[in-house]
Structure formats: structure tokens, C-alpha cells
C-alpha positions as CSV (number, residue, x, y, z in Angstrom):
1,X,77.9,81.8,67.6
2,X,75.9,84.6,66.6
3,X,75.2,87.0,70.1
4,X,71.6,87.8,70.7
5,X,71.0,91.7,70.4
6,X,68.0,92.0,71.9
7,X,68.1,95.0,74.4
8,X,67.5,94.3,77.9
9,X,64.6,96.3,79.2
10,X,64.8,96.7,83.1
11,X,60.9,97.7,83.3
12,X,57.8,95.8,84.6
13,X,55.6,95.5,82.4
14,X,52.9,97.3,84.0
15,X,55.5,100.3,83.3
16,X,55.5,99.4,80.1
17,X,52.0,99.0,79.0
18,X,51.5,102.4,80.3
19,X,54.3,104.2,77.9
20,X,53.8,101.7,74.9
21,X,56.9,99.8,75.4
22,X,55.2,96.3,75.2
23,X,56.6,94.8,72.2
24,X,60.4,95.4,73.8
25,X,59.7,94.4,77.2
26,X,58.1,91.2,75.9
27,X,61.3,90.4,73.6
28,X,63.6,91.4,76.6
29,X,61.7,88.9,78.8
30,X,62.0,86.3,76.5
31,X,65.6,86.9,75.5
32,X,66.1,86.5,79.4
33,X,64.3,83.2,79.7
34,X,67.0,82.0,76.8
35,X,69.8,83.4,78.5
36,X,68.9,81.4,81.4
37,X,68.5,77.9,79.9
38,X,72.0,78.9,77.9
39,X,73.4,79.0,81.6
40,X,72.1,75.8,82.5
41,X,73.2,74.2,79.8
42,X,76.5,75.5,80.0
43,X,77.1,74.5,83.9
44,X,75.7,70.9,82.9
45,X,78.0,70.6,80.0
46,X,80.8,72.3,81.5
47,X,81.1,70.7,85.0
48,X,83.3,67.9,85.2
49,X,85.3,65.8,88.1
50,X,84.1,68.2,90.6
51,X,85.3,71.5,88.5
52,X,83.3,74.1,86.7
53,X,85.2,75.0,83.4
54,X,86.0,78.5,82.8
55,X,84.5,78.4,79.4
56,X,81.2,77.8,81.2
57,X,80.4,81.2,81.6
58,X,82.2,82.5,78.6
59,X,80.1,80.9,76.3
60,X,77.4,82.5,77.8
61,X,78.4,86.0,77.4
62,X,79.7,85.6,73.8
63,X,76.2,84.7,73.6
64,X,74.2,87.1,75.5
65,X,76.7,89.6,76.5
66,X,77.6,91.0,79.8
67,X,74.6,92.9,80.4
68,X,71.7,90.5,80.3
69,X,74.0,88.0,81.7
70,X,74.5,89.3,84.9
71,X,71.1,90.7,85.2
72,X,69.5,87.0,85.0
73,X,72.5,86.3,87.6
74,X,71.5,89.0,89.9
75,X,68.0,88.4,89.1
76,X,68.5,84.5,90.1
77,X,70.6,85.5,93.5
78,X,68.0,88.0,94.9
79,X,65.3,85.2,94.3
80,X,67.6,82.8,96.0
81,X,68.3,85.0,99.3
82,X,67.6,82.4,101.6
83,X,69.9,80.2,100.2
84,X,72.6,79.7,101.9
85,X,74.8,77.6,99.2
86,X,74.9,81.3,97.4
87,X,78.4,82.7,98.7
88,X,77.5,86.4,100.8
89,X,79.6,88.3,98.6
90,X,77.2,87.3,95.6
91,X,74.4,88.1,97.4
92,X,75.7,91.5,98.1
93,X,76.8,92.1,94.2
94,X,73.2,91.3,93.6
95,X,71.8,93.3,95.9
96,X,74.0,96.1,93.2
97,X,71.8,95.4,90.6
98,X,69.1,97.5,90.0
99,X,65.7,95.1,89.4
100,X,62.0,96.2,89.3
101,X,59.2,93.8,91.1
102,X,57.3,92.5,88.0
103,X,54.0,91.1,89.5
104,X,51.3,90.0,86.9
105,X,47.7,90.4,87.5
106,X,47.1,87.2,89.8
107,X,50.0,88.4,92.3
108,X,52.7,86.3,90.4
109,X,56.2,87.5,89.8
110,X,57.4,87.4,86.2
111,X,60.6,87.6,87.7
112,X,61.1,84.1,88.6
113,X,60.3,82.9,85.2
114,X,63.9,84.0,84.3
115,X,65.7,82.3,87.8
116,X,68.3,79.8,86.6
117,X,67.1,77.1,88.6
118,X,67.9,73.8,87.3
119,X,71.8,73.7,88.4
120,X,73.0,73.2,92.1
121,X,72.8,77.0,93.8
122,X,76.7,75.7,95.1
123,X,77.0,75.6,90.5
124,X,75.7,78.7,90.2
125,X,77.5,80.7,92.8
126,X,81.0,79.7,90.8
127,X,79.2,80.5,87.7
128,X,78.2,83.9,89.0
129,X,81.8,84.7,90.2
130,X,82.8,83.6,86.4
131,X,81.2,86.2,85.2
132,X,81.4,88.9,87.5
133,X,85.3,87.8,87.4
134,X,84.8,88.4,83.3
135,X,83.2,91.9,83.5
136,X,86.2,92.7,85.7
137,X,89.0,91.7,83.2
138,X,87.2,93.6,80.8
139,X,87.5,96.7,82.4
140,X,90.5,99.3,81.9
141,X,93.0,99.7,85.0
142,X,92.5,102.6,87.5
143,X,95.0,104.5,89.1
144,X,93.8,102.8,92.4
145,X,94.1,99.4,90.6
146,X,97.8,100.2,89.9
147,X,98.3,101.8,93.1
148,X,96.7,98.4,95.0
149,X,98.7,96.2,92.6
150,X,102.6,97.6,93.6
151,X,101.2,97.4,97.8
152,X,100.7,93.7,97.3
153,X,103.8,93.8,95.2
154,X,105.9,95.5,98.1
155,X,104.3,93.3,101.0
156,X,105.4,90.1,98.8
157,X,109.2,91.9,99.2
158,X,108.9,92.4,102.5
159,X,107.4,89.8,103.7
160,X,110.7,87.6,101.6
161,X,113.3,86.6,104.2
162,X,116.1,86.4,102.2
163,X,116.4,86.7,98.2
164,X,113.9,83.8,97.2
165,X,114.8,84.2,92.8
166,X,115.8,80.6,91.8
167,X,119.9,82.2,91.8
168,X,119.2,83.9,95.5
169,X,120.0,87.2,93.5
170,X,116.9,89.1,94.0
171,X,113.4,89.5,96.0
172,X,110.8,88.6,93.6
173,X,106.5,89.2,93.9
174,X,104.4,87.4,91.3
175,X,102.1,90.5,89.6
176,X,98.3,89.4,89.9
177,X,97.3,87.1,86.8
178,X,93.8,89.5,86.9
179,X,96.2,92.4,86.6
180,X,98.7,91.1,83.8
181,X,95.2,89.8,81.7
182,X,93.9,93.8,82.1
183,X,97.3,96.3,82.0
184,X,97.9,97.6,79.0
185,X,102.4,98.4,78.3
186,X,101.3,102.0,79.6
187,X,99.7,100.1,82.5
188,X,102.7,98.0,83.0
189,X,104.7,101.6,83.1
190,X,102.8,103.2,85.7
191,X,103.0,100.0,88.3
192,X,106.6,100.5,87.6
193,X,106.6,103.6,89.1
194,X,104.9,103.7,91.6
195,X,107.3,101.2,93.4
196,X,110.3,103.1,94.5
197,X,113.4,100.5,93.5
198,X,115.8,101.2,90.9
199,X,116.8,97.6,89.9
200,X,112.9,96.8,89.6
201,X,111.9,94.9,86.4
202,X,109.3,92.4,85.4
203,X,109.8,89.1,83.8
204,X,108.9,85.4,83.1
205,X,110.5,82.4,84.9
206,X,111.0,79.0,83.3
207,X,108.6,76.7,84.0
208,X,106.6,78.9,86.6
209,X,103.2,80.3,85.2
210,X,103.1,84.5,85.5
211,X,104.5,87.3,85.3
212,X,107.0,88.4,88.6
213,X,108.7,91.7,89.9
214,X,112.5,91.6,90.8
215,X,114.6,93.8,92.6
216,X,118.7,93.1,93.3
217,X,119.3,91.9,96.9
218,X,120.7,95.2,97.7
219,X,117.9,97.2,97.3
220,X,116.1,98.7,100.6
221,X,112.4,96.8,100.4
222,X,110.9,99.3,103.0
223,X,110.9,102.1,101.1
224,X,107.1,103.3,100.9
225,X,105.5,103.3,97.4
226,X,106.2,106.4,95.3
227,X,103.8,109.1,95.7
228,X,102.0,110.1,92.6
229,X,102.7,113.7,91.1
230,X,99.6,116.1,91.2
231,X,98.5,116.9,87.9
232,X,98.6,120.4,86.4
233,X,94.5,120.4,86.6
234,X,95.3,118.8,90.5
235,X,97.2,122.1,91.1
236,X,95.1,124.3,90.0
237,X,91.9,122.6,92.0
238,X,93.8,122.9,95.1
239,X,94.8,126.5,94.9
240,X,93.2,129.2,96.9
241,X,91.7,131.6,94.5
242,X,93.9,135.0,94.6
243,X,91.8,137.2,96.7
244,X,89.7,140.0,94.9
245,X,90.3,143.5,95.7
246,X,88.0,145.1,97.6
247,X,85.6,147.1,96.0
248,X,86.0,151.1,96.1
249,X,83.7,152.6,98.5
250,X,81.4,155.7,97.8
251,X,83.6,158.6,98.9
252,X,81.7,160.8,101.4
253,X,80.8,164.4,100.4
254,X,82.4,166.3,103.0
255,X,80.0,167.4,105.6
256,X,80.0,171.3,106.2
């Protein structure tokens, strides 16, 4: 599949006549109307026994890419506002989305023209949390990612009764799926220390999907996380400036 390269332009197109833009808001507009009959099609051919496949929206973005993607999503959720088969946290995503009103000369909004409307709203709201869910794995891990990753880690340990591996040897925590699909083997390193436990490794299990944290039996799971060591650039920022010596006054002449 070859992806279309148009560029989106965000514009009306009254902004457009006036700085001579025309030509690529037109091709934007229409590339938009394309993207959203590719995401009808794909919910329709992707929706089976009650399930939307995941490929539904990946086809799409190969397609279109991320960008103009979500902008027809975003687009299609603010026109849909009232809809309450459109899951609130979509709604607020959208709401993200920067989008110009793009009325035409008989008070019309060009903006609908590009609202994936064919597919149930309930269809769509999945589809949209496909692709949002998408944009996310292709993102690089924060420090506040790892740092949110080995909390849910620890809870998992604490919240463990008694060692709960298959040989009742060690506390385990399954690592997020989302997190696993993104870290990089630096990534891996850094959730690694951030959790304070010297027996901690990660590893598969047989016949169990994922990827899961152990630490021995013996190890103390209350420990707080490890706190992160300031960078050199940290230190600096934080350190008082070194006071400047005062200026030498004017010496008085001597008053006779």
C-alpha cells in the first residue's frame, strides 16, 4: 500500500484564499474525504463476531499516517458532541485537537464533509482509541513513563499475599504489554532501577503471554521506589549563584 503524502493543511479556506494557499487546501480537503471512506471501510471489513480487529485502524495509518488520521478522528468526535455512544475521554482528546470552523459561503460547514459517518458512533469510538492507542506505542518512553511503570510494578508486589511464581519462589508483576511494545534495552535498564530490590529480574513464563518482574520471597516489597540521581545540569540549576561582591564605593574626599 502506497501512503498518501498529501500534507494536511489545518486552514479554512477562506484563510487560504486570502494567502494563495488554494491549490493545497483543496488537496488536503480531499485527501481528508479519502481518509474518511478508508475508515469506514476498514471498520466494515474489520468488524467481526462483535470485535473490531486491531488491524482496523492500522491499515488506515499505513495509509494516511498518523496525522491526517487523527485529525478526521478528532474532526468526526467534535461534530459528534452530542453523541453519547462516543466514550468522554474521546471527546476530551478531541477537544486537543486544534480545528478551524470552515463555513462556505451559504453558512455550510466544510467540515462535515470529512465526518466518518457511515459506521456505528459505538465502531468508531474503538476505532478512535486504536489509533490514539497507535500514536502512543509510537512514541519514545519518558522518564515519567518509566517512573509510572515500576509504581504499578511495586503495587502488583505488594498487593501479592504470599509468593504467587508458579514454584511459590518469588513475588511476580506482569510489565504493561504498552510498555514492553515501546522500551527500548536502555528503557528496560532504567525501570530496573528505579525499583529498589536486588533479586529483581524480568522474564517470560511458559504458556502465559508478557513479560513479568520477579523478586526472591525474601526481599522487603515496601521499600519505596529508588529516587532518581540529579543530573550534573540538575545541580547546577538548583544552585544559588555565588554572591557577587559588592561594588567599591566612591571614597569620600576628606572634608576640611
Amino acid at each position: 500500500m502506497i501512503m498518501d503524502k498529501t500534507p494536511l493543511y489545518k486552514y479554512p479556506a477562506a484563510y487560504a484564499r486570502e494567502n494563495g494557499e488554494l491549490e493545497a487546501y483543496r488537496a488536503s480537503h480531499k485527501a481528508n474525504i479519502a481518509c474518511r471512506d478508508a475508515i469506514d471501510a476498514a471498520i466494515r471489513d474489520n468488524y467481526r463476531d462483535n470485535c473490531l480487529s486491531p488491524d482496523a485502524a492500522k491499515q488506515v495509518i499505513a495509509e494516511f499516517g498518523f496525522d491526517r488520521t487523527l485529525y478526521v478522528l478528532a474532526n468526526t468526535v467534535r461534530e459528534k458532541d452530542w453523541d453519547g455512544r462516543i466514550d468522554y475521554r474521546s471527546k476530551e482528546w478531541a477537544r486537543t485537537i486544534p480545528i478551524f470552523d470552515d463555513s462556505d459561503g451559504f453558512g455550510g460547514n466544510r467540515n462535515r464533509e470529512f465526518v466518518v459517518d457511515q459506521s456505528h458512533p459505538g465502531l468508531v469510538d474503538l476505532f478512535v482509541k486504536q489509533a490514539r492507542r497507535e500514536y502512543l506505542l509510537s512514541l519514545p518512553l519518558t522518564k515519567e513513563d518509566i517512573k509510572a511503570e515500576a509504581h504499578k510494578i511495586l503495587a502488583q508486589f505488594q498487593d501479592a499475599r504470599e509468593p504467587n511464581s508458579p514454584e511459590g519462589t518469588h513475588y511476580m508483576a506482569k510489565v504493561s504489554p504498552d510498555f514492553m511494545a515501546r522500551a527500548s534495552s536502555k528503557d528496560q535498564g532504567r525501570l530496573m532501577k528505579e525499583l529498589p530490590f536486588p533479586s529483581l529480574s524480568l522474564s517470560t513464563l511458559k504458556d502465559r503471554k508478557g513479560v513479568f518482574a520477579f523478586i526472591s520471597k525474601d526481599e522487603d516489597r515496601f521499600h519505596p521506589p529508588r529516587r532518581g540521581r540529579a543530573s550534573v545540569r540538575d545541580k547546577l540549576q538548583n544552585t544559588p549563584a555565588a554572591p557577587k561582591p559588592p561594588k567599591p564605593g566612591k571614597k569620600k574626599e576628606m572634608e576640611l
